[in-house]
HTML snippet that shows the backbone in 3Dmol.js (N, CA, C, O; Angstrom):
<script src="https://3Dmol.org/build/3Dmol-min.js"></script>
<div id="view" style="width:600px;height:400px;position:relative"></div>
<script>
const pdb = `
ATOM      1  N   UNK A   1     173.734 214.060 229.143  1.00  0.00           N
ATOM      2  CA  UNK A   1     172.982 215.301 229.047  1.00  0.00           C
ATOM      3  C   UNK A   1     171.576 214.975 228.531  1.00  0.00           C
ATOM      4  O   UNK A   1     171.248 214.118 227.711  1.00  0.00           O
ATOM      5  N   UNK A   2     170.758 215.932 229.258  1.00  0.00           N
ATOM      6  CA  UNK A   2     169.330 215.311 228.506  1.00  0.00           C
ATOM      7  C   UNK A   2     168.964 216.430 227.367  1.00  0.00           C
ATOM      8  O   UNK A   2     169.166 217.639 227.476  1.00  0.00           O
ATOM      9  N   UNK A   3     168.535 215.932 226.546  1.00  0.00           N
ATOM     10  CA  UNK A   3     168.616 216.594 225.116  1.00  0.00           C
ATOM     11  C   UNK A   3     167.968 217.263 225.234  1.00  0.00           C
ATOM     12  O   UNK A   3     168.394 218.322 224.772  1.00  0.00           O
ATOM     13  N   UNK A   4     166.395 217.410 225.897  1.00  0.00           N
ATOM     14  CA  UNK A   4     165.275 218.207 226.283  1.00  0.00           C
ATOM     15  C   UNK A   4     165.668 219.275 226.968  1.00  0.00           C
ATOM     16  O   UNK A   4     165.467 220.423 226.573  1.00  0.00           O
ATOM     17  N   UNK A   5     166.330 218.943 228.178  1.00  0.00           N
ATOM     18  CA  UNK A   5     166.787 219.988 228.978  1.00  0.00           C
ATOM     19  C   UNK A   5     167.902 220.626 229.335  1.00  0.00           C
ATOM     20  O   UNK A   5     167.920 221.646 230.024  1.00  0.00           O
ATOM     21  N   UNK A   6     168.817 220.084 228.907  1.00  0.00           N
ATOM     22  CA  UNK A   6     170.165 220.364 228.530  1.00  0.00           C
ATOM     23  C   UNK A   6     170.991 220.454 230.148  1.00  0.00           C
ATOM     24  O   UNK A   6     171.888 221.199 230.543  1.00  0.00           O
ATOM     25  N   UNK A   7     170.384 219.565 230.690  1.00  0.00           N
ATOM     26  CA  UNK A   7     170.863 219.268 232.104  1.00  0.00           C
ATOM     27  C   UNK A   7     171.395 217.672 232.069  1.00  0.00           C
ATOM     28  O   UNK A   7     170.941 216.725 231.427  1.00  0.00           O
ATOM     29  N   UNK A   8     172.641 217.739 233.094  1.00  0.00           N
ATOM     30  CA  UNK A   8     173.203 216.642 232.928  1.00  0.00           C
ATOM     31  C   UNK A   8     172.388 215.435 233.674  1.00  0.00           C
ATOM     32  O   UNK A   8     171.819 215.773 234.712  1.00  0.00           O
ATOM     33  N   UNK A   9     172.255 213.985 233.247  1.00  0.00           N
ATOM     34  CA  UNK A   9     171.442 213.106 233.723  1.00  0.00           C
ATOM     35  C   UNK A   9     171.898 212.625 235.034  1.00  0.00           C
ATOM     36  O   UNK A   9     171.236 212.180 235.972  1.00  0.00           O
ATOM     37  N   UNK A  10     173.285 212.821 234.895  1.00  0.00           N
ATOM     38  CA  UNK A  10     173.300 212.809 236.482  1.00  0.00           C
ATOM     39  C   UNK A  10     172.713 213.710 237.914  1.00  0.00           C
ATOM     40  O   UNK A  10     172.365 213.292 239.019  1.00  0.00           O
ATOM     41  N   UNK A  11     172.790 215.371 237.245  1.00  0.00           N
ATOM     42  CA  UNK A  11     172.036 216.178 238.038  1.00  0.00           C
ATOM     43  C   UNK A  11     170.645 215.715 238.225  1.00  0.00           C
ATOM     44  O   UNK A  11     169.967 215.854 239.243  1.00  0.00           O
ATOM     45  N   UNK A  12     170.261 215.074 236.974  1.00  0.00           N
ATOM     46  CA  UNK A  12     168.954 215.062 236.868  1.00  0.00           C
ATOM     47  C   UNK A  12     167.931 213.842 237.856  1.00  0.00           C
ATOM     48  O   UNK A  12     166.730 213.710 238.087  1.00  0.00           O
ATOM     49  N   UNK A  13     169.209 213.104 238.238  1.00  0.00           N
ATOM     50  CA  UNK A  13     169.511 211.857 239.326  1.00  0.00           C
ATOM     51  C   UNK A  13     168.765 210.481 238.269  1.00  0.00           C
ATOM     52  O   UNK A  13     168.087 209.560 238.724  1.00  0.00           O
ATOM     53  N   UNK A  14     169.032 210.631 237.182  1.00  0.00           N
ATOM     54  CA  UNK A  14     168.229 209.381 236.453  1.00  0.00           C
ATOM     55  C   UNK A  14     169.467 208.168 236.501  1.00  0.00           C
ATOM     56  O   UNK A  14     169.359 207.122 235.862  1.00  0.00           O
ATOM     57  N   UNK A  15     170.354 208.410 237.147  1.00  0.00           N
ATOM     58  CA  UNK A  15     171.552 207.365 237.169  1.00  0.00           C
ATOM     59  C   UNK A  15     171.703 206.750 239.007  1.00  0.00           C
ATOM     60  O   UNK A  15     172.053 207.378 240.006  1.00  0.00           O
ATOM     61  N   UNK A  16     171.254 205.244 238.841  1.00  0.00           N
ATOM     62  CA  UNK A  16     170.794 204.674 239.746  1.00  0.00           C
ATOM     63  C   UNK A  16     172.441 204.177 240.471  1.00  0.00           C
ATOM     64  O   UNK A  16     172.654 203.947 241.661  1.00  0.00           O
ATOM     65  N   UNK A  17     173.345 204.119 239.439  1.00  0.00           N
ATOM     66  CA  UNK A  17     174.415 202.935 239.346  1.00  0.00           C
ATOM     67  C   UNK A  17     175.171 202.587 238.193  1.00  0.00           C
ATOM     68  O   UNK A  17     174.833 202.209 237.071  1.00  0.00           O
ATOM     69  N   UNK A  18     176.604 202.866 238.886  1.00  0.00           N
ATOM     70  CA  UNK A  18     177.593 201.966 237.968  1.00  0.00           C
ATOM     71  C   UNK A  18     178.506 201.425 238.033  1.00  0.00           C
ATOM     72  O   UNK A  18     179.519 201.895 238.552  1.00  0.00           O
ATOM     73  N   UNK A  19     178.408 200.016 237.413  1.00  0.00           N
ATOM     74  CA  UNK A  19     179.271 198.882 237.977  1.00  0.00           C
ATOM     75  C   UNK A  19     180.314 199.158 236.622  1.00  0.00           C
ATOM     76  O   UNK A  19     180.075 199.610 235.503  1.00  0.00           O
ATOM     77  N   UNK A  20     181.898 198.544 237.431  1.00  0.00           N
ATOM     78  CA  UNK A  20     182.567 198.615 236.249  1.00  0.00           C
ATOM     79  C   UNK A  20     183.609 197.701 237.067  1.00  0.00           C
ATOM     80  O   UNK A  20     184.159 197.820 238.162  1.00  0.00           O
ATOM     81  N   UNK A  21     183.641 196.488 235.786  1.00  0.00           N
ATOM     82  CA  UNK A  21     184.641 195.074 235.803  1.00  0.00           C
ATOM     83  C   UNK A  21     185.691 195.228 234.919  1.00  0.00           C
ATOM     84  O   UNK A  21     185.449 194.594 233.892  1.00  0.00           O
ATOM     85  N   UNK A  22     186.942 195.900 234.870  1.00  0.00           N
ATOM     86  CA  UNK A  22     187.960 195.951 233.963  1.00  0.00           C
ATOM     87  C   UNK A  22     187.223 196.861 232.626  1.00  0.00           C
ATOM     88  O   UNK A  22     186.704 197.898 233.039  1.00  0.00           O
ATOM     89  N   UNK A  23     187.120 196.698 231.455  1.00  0.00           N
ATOM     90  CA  UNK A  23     186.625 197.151 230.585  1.00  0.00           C
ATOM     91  C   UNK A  23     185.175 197.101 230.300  1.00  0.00           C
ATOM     92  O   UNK A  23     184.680 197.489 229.242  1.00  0.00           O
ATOM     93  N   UNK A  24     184.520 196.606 231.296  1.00  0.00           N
ATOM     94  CA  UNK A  24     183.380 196.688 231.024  1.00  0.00           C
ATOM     95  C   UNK A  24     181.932 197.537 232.143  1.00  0.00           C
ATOM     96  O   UNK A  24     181.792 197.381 233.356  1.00  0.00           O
ATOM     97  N   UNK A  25     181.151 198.303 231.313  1.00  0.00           N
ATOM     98  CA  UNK A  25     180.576 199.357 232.493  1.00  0.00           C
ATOM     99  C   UNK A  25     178.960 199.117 231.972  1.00  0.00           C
ATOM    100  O   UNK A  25     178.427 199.192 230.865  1.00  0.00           O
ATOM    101  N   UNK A  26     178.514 198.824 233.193  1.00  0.00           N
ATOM    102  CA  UNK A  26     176.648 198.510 233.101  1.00  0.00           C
ATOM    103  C   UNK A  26     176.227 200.116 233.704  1.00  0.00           C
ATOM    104  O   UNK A  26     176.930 200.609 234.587  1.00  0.00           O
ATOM    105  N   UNK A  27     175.290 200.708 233.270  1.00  0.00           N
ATOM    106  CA  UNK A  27     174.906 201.757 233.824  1.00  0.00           C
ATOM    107  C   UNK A  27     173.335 201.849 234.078  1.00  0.00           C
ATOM    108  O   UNK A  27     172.486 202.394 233.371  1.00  0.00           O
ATOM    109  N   UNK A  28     173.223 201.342 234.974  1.00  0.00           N
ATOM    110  CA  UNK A  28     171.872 201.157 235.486  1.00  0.00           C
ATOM    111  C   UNK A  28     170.646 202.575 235.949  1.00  0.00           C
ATOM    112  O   UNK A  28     170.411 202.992 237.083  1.00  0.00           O
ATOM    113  N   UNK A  29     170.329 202.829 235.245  1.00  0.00           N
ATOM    114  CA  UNK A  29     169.281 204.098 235.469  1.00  0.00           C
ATOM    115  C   UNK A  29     167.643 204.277 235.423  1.00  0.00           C
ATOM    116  O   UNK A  29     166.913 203.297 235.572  1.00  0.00           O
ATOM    117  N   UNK A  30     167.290 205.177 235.275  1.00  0.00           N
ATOM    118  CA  UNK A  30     165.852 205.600 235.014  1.00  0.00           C
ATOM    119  C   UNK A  30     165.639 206.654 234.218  1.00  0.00           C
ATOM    120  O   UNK A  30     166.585 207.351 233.851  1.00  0.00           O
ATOM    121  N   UNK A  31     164.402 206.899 233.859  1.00  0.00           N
ATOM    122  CA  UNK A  31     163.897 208.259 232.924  1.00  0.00           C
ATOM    123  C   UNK A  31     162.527 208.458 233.709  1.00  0.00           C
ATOM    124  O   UNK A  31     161.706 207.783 234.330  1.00  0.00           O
ATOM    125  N   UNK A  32     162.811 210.113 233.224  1.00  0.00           N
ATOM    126  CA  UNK A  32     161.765 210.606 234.102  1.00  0.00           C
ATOM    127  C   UNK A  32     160.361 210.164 233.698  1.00  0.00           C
ATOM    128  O   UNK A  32     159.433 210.502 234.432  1.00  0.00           O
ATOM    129  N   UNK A  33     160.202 209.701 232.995  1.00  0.00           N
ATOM    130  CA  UNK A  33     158.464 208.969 232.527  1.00  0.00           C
ATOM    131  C   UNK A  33     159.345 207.640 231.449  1.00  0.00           C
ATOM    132  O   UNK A  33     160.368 207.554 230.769  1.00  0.00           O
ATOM    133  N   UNK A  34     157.964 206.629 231.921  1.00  0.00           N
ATOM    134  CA  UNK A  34     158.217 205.579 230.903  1.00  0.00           C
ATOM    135  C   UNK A  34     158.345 205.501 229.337  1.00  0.00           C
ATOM    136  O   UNK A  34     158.988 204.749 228.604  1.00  0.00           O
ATOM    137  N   UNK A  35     157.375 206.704 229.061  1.00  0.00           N
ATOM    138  CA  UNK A  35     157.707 206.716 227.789  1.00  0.00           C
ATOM    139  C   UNK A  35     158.151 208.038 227.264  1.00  0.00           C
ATOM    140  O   UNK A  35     157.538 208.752 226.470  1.00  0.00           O
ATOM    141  N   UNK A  36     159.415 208.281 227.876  1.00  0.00           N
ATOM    142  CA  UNK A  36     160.193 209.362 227.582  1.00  0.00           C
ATOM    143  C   UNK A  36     160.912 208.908 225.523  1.00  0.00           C
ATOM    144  O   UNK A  36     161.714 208.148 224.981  1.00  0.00           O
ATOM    145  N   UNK A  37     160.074 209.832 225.204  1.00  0.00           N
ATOM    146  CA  UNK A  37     160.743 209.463 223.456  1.00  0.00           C
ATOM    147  C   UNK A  37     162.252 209.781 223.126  1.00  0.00           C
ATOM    148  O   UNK A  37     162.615 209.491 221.986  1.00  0.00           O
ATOM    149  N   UNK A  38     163.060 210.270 223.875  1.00  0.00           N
ATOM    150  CA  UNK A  38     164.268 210.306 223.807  1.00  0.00           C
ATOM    151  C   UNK A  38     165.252 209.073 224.415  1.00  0.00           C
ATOM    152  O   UNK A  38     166.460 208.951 224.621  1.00  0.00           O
ATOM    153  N   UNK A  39     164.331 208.426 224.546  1.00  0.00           N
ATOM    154  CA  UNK A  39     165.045 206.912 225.410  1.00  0.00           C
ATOM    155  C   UNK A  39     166.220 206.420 224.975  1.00  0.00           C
ATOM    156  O   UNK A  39     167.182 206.267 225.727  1.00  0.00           O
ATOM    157  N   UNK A  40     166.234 206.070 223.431  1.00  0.00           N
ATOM    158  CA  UNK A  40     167.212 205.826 223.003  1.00  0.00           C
ATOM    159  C   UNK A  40     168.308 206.797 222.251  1.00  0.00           C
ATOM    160  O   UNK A  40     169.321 206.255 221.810  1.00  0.00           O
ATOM    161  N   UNK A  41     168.124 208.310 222.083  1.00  0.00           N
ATOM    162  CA  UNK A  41     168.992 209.044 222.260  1.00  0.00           C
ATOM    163  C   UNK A  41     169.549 209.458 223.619  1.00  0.00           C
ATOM    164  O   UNK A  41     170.379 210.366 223.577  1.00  0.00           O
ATOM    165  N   UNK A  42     169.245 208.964 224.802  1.00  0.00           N
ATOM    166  CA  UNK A  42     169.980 209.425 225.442  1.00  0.00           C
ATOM    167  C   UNK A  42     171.175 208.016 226.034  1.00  0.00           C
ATOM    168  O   UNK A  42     172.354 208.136 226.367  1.00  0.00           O
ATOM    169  N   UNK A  43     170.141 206.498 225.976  1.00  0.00           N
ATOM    170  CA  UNK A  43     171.270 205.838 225.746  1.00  0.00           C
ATOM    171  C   UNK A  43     172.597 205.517 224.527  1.00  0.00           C
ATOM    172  O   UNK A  43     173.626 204.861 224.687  1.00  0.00           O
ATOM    173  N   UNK A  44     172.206 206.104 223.553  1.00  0.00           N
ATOM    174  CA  UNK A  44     173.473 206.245 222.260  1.00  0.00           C
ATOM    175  C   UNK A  44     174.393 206.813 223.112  1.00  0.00           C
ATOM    176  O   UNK A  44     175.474 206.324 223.440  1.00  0.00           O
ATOM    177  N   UNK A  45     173.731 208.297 223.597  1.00  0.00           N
ATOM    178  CA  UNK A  45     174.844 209.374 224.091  1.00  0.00           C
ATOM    179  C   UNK A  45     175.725 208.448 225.316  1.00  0.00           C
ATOM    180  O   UNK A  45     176.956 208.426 225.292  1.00  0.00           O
ATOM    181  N   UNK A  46     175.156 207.913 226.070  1.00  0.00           N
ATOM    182  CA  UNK A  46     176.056 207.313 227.320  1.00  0.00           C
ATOM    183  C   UNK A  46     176.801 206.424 226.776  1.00  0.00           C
ATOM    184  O   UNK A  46     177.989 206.434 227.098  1.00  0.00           O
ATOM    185  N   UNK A  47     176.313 205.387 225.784  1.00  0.00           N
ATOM    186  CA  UNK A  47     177.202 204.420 225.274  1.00  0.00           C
ATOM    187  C   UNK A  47     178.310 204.963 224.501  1.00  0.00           C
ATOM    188  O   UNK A  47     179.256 204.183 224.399  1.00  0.00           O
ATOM    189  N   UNK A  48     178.459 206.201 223.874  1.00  0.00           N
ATOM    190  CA  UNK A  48     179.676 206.942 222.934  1.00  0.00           C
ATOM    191  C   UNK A  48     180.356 207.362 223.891  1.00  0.00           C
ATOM    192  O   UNK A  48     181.503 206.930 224.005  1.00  0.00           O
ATOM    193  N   UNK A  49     179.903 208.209 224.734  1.00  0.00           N
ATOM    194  CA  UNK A  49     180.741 208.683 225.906  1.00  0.00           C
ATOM    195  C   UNK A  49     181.222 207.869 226.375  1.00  0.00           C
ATOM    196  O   UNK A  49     182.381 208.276 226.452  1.00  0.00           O
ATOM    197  N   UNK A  50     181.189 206.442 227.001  1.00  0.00           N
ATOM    198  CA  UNK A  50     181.677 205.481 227.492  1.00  0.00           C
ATOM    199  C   UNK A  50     182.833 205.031 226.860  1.00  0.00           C
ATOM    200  O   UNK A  50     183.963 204.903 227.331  1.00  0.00           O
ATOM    201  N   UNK A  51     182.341 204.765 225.530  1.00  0.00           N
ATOM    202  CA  UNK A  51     183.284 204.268 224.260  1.00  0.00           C
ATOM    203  C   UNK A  51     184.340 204.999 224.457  1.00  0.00           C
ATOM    204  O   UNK A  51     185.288 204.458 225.025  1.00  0.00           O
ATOM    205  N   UNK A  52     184.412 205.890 224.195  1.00  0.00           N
ATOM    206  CA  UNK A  52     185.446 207.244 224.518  1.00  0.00           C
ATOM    207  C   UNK A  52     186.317 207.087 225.130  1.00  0.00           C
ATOM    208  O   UNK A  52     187.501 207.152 224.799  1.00  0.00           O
ATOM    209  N   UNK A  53     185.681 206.763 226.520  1.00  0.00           N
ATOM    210  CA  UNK A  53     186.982 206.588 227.618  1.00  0.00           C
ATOM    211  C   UNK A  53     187.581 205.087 227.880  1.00  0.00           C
ATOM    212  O   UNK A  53     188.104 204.716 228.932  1.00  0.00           O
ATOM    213  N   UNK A  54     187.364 204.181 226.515  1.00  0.00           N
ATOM    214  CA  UNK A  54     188.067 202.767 226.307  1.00  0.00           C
ATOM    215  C   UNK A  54     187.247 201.645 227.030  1.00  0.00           C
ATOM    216  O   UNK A  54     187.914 200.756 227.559  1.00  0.00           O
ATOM    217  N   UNK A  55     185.821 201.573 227.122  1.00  0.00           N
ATOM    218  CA  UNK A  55     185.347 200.607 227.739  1.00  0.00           C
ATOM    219  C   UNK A  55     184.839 200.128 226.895  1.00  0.00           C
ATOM    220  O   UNK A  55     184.280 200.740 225.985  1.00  0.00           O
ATOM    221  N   UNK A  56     184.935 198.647 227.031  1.00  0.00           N
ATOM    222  CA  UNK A  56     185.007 197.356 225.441  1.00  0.00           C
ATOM    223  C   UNK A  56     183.747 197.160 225.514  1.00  0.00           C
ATOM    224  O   UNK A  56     183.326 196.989 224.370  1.00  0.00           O
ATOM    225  N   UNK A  57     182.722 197.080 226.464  1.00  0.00           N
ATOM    226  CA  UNK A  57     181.531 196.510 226.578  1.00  0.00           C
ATOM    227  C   UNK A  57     180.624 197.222 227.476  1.00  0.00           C
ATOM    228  O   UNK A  57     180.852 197.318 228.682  1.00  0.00           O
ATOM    229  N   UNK A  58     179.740 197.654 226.980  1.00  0.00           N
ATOM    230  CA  UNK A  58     178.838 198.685 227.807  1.00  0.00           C
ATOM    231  C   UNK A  58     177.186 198.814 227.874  1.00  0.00           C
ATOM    232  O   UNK A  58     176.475 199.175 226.936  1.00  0.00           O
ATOM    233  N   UNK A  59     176.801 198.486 229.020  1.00  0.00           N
ATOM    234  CA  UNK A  59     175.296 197.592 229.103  1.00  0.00           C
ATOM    235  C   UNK A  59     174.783 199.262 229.806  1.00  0.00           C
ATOM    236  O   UNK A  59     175.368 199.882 230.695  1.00  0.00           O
ATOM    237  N   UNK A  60     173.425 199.702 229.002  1.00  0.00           N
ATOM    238  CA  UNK A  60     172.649 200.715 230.149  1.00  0.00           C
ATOM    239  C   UNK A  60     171.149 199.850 230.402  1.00  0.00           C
ATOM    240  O   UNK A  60     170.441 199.471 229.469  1.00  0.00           O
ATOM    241  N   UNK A  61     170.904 199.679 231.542  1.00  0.00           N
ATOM    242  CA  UNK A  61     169.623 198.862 231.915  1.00  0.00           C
ATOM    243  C   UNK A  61     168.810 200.084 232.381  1.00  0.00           C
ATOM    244  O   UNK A  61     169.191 200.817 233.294  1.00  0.00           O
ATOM    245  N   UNK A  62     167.521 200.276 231.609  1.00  0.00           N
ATOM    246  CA  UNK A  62     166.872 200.674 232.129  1.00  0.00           C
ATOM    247  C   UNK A  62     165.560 200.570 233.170  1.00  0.00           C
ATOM    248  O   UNK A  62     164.597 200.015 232.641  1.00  0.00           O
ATOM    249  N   UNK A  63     165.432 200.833 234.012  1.00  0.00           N
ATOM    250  CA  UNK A  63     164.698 200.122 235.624  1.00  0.00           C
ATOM    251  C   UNK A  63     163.800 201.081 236.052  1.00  0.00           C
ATOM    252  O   UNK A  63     164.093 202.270 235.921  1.00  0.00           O
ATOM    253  N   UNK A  64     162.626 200.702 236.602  1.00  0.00           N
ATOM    254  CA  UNK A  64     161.472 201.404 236.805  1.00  0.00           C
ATOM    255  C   UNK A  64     161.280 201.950 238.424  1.00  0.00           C
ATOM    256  O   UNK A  64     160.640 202.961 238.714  1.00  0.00           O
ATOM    257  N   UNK A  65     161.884 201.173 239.286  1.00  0.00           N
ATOM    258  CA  UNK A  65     161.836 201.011 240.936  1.00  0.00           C
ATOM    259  C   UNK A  65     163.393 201.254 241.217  1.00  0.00           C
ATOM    260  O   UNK A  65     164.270 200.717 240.541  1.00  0.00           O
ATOM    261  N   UNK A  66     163.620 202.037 242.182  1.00  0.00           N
ATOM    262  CA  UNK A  66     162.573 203.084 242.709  1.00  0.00           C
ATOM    263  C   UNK A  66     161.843 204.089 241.595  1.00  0.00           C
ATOM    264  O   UNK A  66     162.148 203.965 240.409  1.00  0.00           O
ATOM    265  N   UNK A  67     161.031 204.921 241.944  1.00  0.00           N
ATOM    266  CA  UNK A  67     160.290 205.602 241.260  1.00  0.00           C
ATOM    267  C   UNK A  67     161.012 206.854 240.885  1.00  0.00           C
ATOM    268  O   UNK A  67     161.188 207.598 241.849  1.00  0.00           O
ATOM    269  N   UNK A  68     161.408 207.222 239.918  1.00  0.00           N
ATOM    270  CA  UNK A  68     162.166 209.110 239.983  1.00  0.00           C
ATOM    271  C   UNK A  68     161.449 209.867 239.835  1.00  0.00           C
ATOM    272  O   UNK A  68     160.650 210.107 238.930  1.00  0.00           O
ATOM    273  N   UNK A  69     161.758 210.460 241.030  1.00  0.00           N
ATOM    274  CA  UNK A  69     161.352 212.318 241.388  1.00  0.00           C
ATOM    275  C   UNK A  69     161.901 213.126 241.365  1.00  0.00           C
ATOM    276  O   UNK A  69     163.047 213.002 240.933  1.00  0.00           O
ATOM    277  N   UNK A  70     161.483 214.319 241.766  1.00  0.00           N
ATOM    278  CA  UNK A  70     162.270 215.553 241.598  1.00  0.00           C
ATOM    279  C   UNK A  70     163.245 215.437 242.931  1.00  0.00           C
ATOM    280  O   UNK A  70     164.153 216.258 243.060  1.00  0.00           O
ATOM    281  N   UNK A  71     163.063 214.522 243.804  1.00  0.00           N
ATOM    282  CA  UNK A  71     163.942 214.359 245.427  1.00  0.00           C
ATOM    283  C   UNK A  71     164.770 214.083 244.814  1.00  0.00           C
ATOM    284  O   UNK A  71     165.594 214.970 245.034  1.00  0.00           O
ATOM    285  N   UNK A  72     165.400 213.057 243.763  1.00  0.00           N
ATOM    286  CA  UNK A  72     166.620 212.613 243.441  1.00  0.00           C
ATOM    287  C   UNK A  72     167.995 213.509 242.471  1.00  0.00           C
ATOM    288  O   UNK A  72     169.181 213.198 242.355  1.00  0.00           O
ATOM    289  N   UNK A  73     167.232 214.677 241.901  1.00  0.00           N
ATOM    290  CA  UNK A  73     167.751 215.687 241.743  1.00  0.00           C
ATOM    291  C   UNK A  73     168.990 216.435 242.764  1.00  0.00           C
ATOM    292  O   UNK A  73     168.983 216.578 243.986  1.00  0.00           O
ATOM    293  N   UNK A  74     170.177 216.895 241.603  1.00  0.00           N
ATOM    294  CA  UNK A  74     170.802 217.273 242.755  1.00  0.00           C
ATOM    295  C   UNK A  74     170.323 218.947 242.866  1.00  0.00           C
ATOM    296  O   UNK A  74     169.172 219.204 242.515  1.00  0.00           O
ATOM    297  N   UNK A  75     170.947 219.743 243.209  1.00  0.00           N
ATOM    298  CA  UNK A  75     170.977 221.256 244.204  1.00  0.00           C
ATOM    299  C   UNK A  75     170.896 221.908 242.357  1.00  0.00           C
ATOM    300  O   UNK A  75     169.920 222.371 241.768  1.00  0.00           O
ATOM    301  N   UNK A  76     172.291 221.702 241.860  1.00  0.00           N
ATOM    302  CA  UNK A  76     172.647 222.478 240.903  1.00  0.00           C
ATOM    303  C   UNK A  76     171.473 221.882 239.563  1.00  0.00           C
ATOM    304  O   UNK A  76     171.271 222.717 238.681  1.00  0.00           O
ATOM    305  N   UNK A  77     170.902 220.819 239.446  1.00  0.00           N
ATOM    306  CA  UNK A  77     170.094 220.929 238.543  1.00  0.00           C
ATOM    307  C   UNK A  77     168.710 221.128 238.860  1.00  0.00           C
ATOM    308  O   UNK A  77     167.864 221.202 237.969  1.00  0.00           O
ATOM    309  N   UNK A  78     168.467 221.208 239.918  1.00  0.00           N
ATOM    310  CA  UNK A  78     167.151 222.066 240.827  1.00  0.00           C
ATOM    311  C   UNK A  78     167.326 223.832 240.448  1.00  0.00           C
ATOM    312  O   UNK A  78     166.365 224.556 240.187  1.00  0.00           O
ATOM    313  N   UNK A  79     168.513 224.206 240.485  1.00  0.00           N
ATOM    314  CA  UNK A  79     168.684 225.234 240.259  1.00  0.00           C
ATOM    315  C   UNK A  79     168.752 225.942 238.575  1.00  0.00           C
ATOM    316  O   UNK A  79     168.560 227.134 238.338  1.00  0.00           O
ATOM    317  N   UNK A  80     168.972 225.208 237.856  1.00  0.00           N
ATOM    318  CA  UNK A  80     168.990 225.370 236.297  1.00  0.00           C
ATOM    319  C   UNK A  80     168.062 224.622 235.784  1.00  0.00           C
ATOM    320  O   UNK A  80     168.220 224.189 234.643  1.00  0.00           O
ATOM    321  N   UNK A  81     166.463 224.201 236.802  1.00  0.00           N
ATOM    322  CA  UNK A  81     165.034 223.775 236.068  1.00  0.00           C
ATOM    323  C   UNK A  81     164.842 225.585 237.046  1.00  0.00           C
ATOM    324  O   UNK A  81     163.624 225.745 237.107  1.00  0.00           O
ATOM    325  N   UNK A  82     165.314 226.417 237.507  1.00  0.00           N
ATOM    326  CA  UNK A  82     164.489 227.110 238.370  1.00  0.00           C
ATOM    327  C   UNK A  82     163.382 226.852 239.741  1.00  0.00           C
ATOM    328  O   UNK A  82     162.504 227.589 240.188  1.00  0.00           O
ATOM    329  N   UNK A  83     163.790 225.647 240.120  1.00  0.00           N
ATOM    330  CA  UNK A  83     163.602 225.408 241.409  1.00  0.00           C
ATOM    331  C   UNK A  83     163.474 225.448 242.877  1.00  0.00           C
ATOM    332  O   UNK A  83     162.630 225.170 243.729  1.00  0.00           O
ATOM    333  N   UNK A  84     164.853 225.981 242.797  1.00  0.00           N
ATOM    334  CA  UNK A  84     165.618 226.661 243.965  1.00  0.00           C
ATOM    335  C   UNK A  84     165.710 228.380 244.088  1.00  0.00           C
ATOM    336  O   UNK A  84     166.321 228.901 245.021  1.00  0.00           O
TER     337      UNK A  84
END
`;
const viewer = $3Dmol.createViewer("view");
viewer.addModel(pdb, "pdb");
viewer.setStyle({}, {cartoon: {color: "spectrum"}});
viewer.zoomTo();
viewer.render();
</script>
């Protein structure tokens, strides 16, 4: 969830990818600007949530390319920024 907007980061399409090897889950994403100051509250939140559901080891990489836009957004969080 993004703390700012209270939309989930997946709606928000900042989640590029996720690999998962037995107990262990890399979650490869983006933020909507580089220097989004919630950077590391929103990776705590993914890493607890993860924890949660028993995964021993849990990597979030954050990655610049491709670029995120509002295209990567899904329908329903287009619709709860008032978009749609």
């Amino acid at each position: 969830m993004d703390p700012e907007l209270g939309i989930s980061i997946v709606d928000l399409g900042l989640i590029y990818e996720v690999k998962v090897v037995q107990n262990e889950i890399k979650v490869i994403m983006t933020l909507t600007t580089p220097g989004c100051p919630l950077a590391p509250v929103i990776e705590d939140t993914i890493k607890k949530a993860l924890a949660k559901l028993g995964a021993k080891k849990i990597e979030v990489e954050l990655v610049w390319e491709p670029v995120w836009t509002v295209d990567r957004m899904s329908e329903e969080g287009k619709l709860k920024l008032g978009m749609r």
